[in-house]
N, C-alpha and C positions, 0 to 999 in steps of 0.2 A: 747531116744531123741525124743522130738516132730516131726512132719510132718513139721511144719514150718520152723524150724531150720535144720534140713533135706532137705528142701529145697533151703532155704539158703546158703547151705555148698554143694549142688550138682552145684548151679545156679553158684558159686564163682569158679569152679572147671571147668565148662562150659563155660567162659569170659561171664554170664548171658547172655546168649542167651537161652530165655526161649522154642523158636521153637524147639530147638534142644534137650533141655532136659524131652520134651512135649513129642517127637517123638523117644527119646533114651526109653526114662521108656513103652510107648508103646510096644514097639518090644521088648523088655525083657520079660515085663509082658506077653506076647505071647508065648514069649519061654518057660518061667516057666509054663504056662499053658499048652501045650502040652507035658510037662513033663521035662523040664531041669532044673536041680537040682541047687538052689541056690547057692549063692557062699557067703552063708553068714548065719549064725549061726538061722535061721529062718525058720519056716513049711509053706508050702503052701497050707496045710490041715486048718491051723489055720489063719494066715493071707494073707491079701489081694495080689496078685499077682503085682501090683503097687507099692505096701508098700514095697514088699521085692526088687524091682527093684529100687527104689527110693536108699534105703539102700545101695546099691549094688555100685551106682554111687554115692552116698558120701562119702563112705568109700574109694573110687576109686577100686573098683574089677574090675570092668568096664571100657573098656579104649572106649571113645564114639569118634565117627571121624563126618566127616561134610555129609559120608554117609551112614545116618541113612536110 
């Protein structure tokens, strides 16, 4: 699936609130980086650590609250 559409399906997931989804895929992509293991069928050897957090909150692995 595209980034855009991925997009799309996380922002529709988040009542589009774009601050929130700006600031959820941050802090993932953090966590992933200092080591926590995705939650979703993706290397973080190989792809980007936003990319797999992005995925992560459209597929909803992620349950994202308003205290990002």
């Amino acid at each position: 699936m595209k980034i855009e559409q991925l997009t799309a399906k996380a922002l529709e997931i988040l009542e589009f609130d774009r601050y929130l989804l700006a600031a959820s895929v941050g802090k993932r992509a953090e966590e992933i980086a200092r080591g926590a293991s995705p939650l979703v069928d993706m290397d973080p050897k190989v792809d980007k650590f936003t990319d797999i957090a992005l995925v992560e909150i459209a597929e909803g692995k992620i349950i994202v609250t308003e205290e990002v």
